[in-house]
GUDREN-423511 format. One record per atom (N, C-alpha, C): residue in one letter; x, y, z. Coordinates in steps of 0.05 Angstrom, whole numbers, padded with zeros to 5 digits, always signed. Example, Ala and Ser with C-alpha at 12.3 -4.5 7.8 and 13.67 -1.06 7.14 Angstrom:
<sites>
A+00264-00114+00156A+00246-00090+00156A+00264-00066+00156S+00257-00045+00142S+00273-00021+00143S+00258+00001+00157
</sites>
This chain:
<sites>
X-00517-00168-00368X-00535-00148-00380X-00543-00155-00408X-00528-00159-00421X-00527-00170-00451X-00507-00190-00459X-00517-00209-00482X-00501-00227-00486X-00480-00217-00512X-00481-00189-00519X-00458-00182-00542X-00448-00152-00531X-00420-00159-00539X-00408-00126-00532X-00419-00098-00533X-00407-00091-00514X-00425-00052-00514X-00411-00046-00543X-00431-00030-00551X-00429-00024-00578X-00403+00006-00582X-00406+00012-00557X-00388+00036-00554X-00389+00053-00518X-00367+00061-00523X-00361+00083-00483X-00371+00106-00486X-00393+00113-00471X-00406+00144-00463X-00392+00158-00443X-00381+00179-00454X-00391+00194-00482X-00370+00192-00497X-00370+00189-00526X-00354+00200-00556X-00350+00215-00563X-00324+00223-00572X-00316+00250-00575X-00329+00247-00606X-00335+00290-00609X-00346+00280-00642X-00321+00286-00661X-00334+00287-00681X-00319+00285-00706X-00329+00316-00716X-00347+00316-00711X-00361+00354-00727X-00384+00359-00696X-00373+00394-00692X-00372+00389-00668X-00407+00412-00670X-00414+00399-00688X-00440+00414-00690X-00465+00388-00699X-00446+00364-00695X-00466+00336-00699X-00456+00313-00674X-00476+00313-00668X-00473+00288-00645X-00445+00259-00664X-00431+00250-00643X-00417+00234-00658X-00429+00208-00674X-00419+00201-00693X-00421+00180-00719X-00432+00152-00694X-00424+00147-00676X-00437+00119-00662X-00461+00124-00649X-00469+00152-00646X-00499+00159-00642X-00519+00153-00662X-00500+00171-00681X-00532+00159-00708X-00528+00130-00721X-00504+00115-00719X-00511+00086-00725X-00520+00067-00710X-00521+00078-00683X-00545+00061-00663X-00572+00066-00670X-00580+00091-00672X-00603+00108-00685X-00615+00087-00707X-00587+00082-00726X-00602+00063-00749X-00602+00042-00745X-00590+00028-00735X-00579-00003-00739X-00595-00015-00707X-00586+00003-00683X-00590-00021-00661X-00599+00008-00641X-00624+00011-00641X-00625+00037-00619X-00626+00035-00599X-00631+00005-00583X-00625+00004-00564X-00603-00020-00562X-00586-00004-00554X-00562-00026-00551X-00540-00026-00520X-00533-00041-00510X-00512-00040-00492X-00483-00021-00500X-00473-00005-00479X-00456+00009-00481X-00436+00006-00452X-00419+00018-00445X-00398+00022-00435X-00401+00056-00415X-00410+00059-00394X-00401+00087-00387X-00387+00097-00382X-00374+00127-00378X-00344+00132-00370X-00340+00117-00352X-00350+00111-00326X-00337+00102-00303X-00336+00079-00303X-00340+00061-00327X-00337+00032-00331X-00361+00009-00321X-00379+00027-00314X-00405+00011-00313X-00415+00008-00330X-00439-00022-00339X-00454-00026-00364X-00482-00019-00369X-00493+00002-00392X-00512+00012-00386X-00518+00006-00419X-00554+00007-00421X-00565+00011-00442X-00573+00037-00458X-00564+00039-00482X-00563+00065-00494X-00597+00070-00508X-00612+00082-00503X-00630+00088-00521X-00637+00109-00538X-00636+00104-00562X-00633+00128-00578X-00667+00131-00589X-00681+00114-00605X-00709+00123-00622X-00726+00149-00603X-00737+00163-00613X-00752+00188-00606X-00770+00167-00592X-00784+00157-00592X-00807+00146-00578X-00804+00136-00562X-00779+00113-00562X-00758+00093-00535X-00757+00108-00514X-00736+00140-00523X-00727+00159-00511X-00751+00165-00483X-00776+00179-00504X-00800+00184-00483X-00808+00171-00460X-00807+00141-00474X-00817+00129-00459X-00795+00115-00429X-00776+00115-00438X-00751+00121-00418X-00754+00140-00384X-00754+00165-00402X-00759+00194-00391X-00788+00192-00374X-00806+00174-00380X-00834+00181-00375X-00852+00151-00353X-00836+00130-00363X-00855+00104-00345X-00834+00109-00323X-00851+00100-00303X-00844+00094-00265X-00832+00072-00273X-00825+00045-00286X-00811+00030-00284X-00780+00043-00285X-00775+00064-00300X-00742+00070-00298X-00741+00099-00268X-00731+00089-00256X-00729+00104-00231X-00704+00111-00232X-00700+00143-00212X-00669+00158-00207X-00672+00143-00185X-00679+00142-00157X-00677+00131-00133X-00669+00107-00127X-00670+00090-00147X-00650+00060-00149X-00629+00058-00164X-00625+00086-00167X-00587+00097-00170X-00566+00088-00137X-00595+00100-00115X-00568+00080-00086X-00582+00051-00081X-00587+00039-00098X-00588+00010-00093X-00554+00001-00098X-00549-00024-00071X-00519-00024-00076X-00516-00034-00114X-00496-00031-00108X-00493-00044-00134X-00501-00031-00167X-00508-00008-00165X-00524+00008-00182X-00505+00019-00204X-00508+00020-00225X-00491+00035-00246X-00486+00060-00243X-00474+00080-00248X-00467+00106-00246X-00453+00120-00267X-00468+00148-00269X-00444+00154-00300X-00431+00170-00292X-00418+00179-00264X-00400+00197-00256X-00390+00177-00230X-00360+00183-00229X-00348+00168-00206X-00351+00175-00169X-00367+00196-00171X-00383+00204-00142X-00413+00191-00142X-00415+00186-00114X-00438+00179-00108X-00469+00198-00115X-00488+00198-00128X-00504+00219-00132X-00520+00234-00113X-00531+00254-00103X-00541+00268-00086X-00557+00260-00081X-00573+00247-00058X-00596+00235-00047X-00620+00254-00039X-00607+00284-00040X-00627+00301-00030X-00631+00326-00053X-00619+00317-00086X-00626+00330-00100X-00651+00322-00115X-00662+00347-00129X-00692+00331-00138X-00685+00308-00168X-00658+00315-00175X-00658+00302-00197X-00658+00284-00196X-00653+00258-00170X-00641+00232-00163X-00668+00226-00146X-00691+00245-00147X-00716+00229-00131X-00732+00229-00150X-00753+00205-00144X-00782+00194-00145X-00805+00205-00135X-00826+00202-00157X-00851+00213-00144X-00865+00196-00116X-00864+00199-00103X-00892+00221-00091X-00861+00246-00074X-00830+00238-00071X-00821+00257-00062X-00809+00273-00075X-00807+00269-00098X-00801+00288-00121X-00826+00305-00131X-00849+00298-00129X-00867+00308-00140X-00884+00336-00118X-00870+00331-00093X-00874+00336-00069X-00866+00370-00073X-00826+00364-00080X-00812+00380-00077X-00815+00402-00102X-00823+00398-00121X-00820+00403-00148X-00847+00418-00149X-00867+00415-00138X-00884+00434-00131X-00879+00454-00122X-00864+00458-00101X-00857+00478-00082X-00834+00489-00104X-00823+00483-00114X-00805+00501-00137X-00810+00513-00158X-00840+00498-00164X-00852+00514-00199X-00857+00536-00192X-00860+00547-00164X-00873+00578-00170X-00859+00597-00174X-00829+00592-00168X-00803+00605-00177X-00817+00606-00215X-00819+00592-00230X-00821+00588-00253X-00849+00593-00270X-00864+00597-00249X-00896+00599-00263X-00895+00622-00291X-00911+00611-00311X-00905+00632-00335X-00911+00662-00318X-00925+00675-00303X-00929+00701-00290X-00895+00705-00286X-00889+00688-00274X-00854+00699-00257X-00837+00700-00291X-00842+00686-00309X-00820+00686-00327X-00830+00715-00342X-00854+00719-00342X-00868+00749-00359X-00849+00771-00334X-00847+00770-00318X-00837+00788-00311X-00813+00799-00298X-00796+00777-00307X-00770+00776-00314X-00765+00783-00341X-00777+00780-00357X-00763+00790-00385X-00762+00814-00385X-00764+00843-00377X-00756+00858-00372X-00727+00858-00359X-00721+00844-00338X-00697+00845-00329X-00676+00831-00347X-00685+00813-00357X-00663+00799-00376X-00665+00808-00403X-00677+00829-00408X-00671+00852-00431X-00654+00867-00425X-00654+00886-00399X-00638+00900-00382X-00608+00881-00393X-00603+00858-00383X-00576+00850-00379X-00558+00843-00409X-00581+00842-00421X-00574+00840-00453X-00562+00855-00462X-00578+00880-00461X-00567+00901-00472X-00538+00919-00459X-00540+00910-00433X-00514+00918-00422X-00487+00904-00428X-00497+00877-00424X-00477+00863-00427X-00468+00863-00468X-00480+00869-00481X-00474+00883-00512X-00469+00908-00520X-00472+00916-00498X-00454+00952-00488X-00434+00946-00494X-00424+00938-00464X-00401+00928-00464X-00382+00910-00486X-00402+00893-00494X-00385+00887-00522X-00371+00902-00546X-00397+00915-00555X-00392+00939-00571X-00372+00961-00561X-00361+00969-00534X-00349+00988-00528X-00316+00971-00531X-00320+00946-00520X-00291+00931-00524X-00278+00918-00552X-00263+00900-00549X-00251+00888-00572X-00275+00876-00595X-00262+00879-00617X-00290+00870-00632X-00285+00840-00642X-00281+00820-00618X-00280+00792-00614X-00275+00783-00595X-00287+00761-00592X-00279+00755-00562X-00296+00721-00558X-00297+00709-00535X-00310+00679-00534X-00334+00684-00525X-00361+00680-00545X-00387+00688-00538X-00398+00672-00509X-00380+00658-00499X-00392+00648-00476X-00384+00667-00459X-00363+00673-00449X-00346+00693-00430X-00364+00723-00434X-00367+00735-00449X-00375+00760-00455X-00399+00756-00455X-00409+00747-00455X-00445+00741-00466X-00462+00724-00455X-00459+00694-00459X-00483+00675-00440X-00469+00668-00425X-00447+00662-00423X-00451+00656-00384X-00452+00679-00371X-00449+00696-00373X-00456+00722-00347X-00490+00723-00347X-00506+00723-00374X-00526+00725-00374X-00542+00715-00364X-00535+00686-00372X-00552+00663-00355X-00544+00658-00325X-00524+00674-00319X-00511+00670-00297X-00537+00690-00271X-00531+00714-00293X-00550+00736-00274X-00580+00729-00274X-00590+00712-00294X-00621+00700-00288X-00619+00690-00268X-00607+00665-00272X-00624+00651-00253X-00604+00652-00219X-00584+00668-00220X-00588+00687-00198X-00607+00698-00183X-00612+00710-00195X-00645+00742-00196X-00659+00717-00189X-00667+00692-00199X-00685+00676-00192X-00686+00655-00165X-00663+00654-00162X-00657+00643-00136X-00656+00656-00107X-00642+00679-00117X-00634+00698-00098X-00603+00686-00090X-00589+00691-00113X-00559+00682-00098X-00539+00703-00109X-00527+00716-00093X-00508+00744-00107X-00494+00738-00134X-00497+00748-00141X-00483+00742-00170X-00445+00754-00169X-00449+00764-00148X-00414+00765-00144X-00399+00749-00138X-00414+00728-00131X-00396+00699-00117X-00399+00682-00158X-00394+00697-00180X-00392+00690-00198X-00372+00666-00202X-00352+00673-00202X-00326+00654-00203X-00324+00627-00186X-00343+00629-00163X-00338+00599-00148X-00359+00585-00171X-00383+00594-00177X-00405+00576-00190X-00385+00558-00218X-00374+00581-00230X-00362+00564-00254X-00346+00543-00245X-00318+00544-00229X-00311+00523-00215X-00326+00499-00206X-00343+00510-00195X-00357+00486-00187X-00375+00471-00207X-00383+00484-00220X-00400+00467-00245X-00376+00446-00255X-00362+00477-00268X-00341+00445-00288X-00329+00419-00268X-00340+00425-00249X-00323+00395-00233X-00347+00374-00227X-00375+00394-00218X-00396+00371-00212X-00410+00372-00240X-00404+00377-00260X-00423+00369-00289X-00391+00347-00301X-00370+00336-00293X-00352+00332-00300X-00358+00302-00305X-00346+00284-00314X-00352+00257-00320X-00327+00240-00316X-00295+00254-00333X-00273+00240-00338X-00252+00268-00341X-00263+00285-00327X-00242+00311-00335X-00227+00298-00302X-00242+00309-00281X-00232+00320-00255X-00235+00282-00238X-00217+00280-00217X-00216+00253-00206X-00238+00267-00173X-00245+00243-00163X-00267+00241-00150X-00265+00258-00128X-00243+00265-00115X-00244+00279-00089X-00246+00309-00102X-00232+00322-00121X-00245+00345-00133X-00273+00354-00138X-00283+00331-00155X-00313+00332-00148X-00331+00334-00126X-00324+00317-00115X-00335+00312-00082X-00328+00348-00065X-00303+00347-00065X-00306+00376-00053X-00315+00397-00061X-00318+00406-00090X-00341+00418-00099X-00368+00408-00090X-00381+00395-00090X-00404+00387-00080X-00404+00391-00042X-00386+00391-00042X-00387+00395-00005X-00386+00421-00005X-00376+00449-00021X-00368+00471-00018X-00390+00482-00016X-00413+00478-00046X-00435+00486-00062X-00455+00487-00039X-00462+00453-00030X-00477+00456-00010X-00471+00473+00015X-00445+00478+00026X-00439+00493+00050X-00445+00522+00051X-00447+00535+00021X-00450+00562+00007X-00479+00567+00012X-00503+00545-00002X-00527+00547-00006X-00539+00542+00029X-00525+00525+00051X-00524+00525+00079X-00530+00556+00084X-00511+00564+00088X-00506+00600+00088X-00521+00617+00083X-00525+00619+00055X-00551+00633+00039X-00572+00622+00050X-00579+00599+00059X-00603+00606+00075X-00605+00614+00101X-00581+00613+00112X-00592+00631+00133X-00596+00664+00128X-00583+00670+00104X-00580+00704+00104X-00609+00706+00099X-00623+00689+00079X-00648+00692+00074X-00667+00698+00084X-00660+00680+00112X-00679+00676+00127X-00678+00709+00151X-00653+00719+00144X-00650+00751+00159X-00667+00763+00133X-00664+00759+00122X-00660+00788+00086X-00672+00776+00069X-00705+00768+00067X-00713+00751+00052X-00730+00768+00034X-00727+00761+00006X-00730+00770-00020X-00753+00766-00031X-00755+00765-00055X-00774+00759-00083X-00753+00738-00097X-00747+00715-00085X-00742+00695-00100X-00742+00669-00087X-00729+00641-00096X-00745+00617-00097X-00722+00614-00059X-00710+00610-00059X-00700+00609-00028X-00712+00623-00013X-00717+00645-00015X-00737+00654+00006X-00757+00645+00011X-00772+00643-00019X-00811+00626-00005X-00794+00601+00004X-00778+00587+00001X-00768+00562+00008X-00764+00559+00033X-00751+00576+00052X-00744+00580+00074X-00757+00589+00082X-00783+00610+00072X-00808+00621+00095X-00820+00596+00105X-00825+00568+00069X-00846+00553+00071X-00832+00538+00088X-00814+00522+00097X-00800+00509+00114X-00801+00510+00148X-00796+00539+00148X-00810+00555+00184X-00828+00551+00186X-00849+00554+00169X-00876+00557+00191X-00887+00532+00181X-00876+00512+00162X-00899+00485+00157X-00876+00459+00158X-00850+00461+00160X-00828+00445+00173X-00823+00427+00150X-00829+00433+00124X-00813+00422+00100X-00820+00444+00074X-00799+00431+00055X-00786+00428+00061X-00760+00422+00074X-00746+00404+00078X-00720+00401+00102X-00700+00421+00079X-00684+00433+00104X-00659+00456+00093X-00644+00434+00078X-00641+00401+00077X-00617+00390+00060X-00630+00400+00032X-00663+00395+00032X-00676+00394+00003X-00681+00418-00010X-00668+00439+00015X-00663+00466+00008X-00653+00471-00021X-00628+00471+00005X-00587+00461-00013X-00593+00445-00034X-00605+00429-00029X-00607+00407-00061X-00607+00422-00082X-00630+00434-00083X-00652+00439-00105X-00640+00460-00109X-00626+00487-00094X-00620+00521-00098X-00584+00499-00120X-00571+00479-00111X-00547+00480-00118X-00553+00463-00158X-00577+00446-00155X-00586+00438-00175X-00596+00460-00199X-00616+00472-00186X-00619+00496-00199X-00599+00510-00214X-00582+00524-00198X-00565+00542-00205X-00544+00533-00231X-00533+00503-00217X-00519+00493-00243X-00530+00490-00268X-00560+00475-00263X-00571+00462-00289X-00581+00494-00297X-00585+00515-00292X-00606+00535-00293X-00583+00560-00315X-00559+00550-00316X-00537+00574-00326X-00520+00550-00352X-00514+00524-00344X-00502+00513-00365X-00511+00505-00390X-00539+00491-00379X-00553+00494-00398X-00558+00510-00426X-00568+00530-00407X-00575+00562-00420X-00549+00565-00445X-00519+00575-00427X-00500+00565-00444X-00496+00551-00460X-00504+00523-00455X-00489+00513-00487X-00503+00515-00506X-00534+00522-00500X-00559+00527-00526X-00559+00554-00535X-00547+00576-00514X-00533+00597-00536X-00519+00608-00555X-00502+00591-00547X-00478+00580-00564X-00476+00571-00577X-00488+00550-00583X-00491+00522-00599X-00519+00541-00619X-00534+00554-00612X-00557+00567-00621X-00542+00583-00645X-00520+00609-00636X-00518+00623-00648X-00499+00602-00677X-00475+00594-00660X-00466+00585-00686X-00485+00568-00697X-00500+00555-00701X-00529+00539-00719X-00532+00566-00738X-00540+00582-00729X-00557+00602-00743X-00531+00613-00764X-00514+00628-00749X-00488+00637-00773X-00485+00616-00791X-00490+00585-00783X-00482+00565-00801X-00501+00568-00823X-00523+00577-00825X-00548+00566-00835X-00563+00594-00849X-00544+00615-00860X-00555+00649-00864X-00585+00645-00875X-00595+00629-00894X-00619+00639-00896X-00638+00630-00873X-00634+00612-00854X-00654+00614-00826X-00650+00643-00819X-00620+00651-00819X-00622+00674-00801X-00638+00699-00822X-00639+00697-00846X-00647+00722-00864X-00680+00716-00850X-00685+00695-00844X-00719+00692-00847X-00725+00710-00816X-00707+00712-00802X-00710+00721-00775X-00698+00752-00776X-00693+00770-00789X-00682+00781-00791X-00711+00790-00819X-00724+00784-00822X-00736+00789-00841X-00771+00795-00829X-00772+00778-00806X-00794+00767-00784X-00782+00761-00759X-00773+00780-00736X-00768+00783-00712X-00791+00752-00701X-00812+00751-00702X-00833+00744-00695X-00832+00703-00692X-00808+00699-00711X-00803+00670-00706X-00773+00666-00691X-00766+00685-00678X-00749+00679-00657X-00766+00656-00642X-00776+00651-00629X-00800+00629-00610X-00793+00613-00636X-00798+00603-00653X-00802+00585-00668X-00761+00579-00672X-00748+00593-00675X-00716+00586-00679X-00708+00575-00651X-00717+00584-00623X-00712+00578-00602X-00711+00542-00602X-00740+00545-00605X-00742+00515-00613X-00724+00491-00624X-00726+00502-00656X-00701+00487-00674X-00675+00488-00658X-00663+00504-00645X-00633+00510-00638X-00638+00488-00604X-00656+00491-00592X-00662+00482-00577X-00661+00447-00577X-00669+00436-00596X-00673+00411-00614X-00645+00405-00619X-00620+00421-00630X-00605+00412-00645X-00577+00417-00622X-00574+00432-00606X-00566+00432-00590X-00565+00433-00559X-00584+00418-00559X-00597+00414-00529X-00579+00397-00508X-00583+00405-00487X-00557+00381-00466X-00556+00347-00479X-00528+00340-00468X-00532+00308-00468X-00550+00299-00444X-00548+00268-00443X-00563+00257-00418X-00539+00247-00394X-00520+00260-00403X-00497+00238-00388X-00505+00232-00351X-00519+00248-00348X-00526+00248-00309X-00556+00231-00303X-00563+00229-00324X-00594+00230-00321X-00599+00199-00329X-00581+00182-00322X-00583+00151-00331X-00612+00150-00311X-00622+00127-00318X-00644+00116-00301X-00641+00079-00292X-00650+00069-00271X-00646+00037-00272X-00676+00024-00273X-00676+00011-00287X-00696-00013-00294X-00711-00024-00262X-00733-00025-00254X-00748-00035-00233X-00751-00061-00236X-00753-00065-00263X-00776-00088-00267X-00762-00095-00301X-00763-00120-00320X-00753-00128-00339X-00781-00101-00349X-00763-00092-00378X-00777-00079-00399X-00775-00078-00420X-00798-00083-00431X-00790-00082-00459X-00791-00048-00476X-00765-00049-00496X-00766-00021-00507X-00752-00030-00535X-00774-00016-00557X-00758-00023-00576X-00757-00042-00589X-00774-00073-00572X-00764-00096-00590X-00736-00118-00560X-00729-00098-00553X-00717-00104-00530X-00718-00114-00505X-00717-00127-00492X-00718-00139-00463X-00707-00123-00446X-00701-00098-00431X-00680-00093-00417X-00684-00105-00385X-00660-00115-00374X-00668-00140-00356X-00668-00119-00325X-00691-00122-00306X-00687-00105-00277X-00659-00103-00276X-00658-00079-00259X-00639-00074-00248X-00616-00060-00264X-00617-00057-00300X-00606-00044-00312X-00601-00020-00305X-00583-00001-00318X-00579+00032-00319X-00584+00033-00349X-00598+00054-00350X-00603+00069-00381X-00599+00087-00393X-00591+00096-00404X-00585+00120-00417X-00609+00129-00437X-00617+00144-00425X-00639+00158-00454X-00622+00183-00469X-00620+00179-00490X-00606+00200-00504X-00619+00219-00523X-00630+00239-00506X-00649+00256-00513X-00626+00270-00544X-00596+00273-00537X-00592+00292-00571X-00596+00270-00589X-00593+00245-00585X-00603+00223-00611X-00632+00230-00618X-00643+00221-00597X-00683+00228-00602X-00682+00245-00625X-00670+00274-00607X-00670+00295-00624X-00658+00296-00651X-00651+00275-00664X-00652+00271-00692X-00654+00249-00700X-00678+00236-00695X-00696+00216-00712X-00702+00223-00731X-00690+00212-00749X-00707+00216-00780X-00733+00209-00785X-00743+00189-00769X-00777+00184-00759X-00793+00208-00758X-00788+00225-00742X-00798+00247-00725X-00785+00272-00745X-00766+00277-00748X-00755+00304-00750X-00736+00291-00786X-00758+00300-00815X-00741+00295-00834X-00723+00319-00843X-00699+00302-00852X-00676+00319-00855X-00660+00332-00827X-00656+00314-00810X-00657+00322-00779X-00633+00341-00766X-00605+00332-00787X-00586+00350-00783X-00593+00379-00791X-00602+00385-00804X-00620+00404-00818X-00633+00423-00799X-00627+00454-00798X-00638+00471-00783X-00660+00486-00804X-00680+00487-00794X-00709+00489-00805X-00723+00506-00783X-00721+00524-00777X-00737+00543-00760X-00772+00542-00752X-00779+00532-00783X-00811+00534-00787X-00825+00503-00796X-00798+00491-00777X-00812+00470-00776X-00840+00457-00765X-00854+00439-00784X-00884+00428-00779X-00887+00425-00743X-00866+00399-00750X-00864+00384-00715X-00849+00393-00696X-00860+00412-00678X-00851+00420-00660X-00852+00392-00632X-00848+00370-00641X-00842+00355-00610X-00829+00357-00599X-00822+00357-00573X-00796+00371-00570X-00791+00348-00545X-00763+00338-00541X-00743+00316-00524X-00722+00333-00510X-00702+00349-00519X-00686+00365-00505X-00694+00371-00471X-00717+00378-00475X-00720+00392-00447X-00726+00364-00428X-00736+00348-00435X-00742+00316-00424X-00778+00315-00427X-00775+00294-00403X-00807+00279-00411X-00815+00271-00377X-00837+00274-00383X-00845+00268-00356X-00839+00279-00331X-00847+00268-00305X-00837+00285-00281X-00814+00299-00285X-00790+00292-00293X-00759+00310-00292X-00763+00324-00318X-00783+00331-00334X-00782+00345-00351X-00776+00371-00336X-00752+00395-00356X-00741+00413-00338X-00763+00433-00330X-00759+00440-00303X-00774+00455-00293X-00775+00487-00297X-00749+00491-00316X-00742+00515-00327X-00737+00526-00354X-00759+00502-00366X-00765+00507-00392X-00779+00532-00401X-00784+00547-00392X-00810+00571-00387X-00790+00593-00396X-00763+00597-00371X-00745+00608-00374X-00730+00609-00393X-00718+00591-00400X-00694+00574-00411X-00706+00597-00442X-00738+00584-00454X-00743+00597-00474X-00741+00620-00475X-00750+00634-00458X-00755+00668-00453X-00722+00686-00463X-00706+00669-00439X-00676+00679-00444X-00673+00670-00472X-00666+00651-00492X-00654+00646-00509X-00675+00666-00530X-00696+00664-00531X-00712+00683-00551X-00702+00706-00548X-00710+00728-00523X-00696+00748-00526X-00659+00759-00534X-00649+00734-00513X-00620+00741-00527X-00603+00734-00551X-00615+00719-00565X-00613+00715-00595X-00615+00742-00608X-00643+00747-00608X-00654+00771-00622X-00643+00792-00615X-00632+00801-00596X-00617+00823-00565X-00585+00825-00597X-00575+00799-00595X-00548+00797-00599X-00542+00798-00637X-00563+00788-00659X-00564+00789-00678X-00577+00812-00689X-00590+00833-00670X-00610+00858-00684X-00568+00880-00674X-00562+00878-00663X-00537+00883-00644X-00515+00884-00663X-00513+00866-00666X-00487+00859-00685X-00499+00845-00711X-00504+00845-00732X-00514+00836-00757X-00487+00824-00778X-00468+00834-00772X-00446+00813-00780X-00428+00803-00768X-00449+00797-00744X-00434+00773-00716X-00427+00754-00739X-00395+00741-00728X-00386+00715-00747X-00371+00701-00732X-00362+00667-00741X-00349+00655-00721X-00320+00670-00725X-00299+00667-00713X-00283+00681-00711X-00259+00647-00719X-00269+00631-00715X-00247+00607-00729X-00263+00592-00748X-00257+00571-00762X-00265+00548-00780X-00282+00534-00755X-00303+00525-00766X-00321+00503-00753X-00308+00485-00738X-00302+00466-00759X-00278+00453-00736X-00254+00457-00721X-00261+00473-00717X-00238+00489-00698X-00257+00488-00661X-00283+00484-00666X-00293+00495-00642X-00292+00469-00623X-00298+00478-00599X-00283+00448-00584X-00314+00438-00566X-00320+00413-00568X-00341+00409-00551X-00327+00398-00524X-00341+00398-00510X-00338+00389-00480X-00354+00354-00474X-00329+00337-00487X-00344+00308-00497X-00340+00292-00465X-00322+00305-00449X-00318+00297-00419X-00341+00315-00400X-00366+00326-00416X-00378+00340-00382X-00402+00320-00390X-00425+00320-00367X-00441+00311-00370X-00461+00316-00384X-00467+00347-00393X-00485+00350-00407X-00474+00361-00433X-00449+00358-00427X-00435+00367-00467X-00427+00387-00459X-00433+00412-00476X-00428+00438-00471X-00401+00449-00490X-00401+00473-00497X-00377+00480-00521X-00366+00486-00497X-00338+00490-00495X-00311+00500-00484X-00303+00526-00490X-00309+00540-00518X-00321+00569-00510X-00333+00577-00546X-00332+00593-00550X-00345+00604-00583X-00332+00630-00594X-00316+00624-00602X-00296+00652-00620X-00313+00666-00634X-00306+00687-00637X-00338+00711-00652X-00330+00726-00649X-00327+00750-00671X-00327+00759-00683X-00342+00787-00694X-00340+00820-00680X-00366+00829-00688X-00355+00855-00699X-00377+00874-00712X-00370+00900-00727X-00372+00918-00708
</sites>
């Protein structure tokens, strides 16, 4: 792959658990595209520059679907899902991913925010009626994000407790050993199996149902690409959500005069979504891609057949693109935005993702106004073994 050592093993634990680690931003400066090391001991290229990144995320030369070429790099020790949309190529990704935007069309997210005001305010009932502290993930965004994109799938939200299980094992990298994973992934799909048949008795106003109407009467698509997409969804559609709430709020407590400016002007919540969005956005740990064809990136050769790593939280602080980048700036000029991705796999629940985090920011700081962390900064724990990062939980603190 290269003729000099990986510069470092994905992923690094950080040092400040509100900055990507120290061997991110000296690839950033020194070598942004460089060979690395992945957890599972495969050799992959790291790309960090905002532009590299894009272009990573965005040309048909880096393909998910020559992830099952034998021999293929991998950044998790299970084989990847052949029938999820995240591991396909256009024209069959582009196929499937149609049939799923309408779950997401801005009309469907306008009229959900009503409901996910509803859950806000309940679920900050309940806060306010209980202890006045507690882990803002537990009490707050994961149920929240939990009950979206529920409501949006159509999957009971009482089968709560299997989803978390199963996330932390299939978003897992170096926590859980391979047959744990694997049987989560066998469970998830056997669950989403199920649910569609109930659907197909008791069919709703959500994305499994048109999925399963569209499937009966025009014969795709197939019930695996069902399961794929409802078990993809659900995970990427709640953890996400989580760690940018989290990671959102403490930013903002970190940073009081962003929050005075919001608190001053309701009206640039949409514009903080953003910044918080930027600064704590998922890693790429799942989302490697392999080289088709030799490419050049950067100044670089990367030779066919490579795995890549685009590392959208590096992008996300180029000092090129974004000055003063550690720096939370709400009203910032350049809104470009990498977090959510680029190109076809750009997330399909970006629409959402914003809607929730705008309102429940504003839901949770108009709520509590001397919400605080409840430990020292470094005290908070990132999740440097999942695939997409994620805090481990958020101590807080309220009046």
């Amino acid at each position: 792959m290269s003729d000099h050592a990986p510069r470092f093993t994905y992923p690094t634990k950080r040092t400040d658990p509100l900055v990507p680690p120290d061997e991110y931003a000296q690839a950033l400066r020194e070598e942004p595209v460089c060979p690395i090391t992945l957890a599972t001991g495969d050799p992959a290229w790291f790309v960090a520059r905002h532009e590299d990144v894009r272009t990573a995320l965005s040309d048909r030369r880096f393909s998910r679907e020559a992830l099952f070429r034998p021999g293929a790099a991998r950044a998790q020790v299970v084989e990847p899902d052949p029938n999820s949309m995240l591991t396909m190529d256009p024209p069959r990704h582009t196929r499937l991913r149609k049939l799923a935007n309408r779950a997401f069309s801005p009309q469907r997210v306008e009229r959900l925010r009503p409901y996910i005001e509803e859950v806000a305010t309940e679920l900050l009932d309940a806060m306010e009626a209980g202890p006045p502290e507690g882990d803002l993930a537990e009490v707050y965004a994961r149920p929240l994000a939990l009950r979206v994109i529920c409501r949006t799938l159509g999957v009971p939200f009482e089968d709560y407790d299997k989803f978390g299980a199963w996330s932390d094992r299939f978003m897992s990298l170096t926590k859980y050993p391979p047959e744990e994973i694997n049987q989560a992934n066998e469970d998830m799909r056997a669950y989403f199996a199920r649910l569609i048949g109930l659907r197909r008795e008791e069919p709703g106003d959500d994305l499994i149902s048109a999925l399963v109407r569209i499937h009966d009467e025009e014969g795709e698509p197939s019930e695996s690409e069902i399961v794929g997409l409802g078990a993809l969804l659900l995970l990427a559609g709640h953890d996400t959500t989580v760690t940018v709430l989290c990671g959102g709020t403490a930013t903002l407590l970190g940073n009081p005069d962003q929050l005075a400016l919001l608190r001053e002007d309701p009206t640039l919540y949409p514009d903080a979504v953003e910044e918080v969005v930027r600064l704590n956005g998922p890693g790429g740990g799942t989302s490697i891609r392999i080289t088709t064809s030799d490419v050049k990136v950067g100044g670089t050769v990367i030779p066919e057949g490579s795995a890549v790593l685009a590392s959208v939280g590096t992008a996300s602080r180029d000092p090129e693109v974004y000055p003063d980048p550690d720096r939370c700036v709400i009203q910032r000029e350049n809104r470009t935005q990498v977090a959510f991705g680029q190109g076809p796999h750009f997330c399909i629940g970006a629409g959402l993702a914003r809607a929730e985090l705008a309102i429940s920011l504003r839901a949770l700081f108009d709520r509590f106004p001397r919400l605080r962390l409840a430990v020292p900064t470094e005290q908070l724990r990132w999740k440097d073994f999942a695939a997409l990062g994620g805090w481990e939980e958020l101590p807080v603190a309220w009046d």
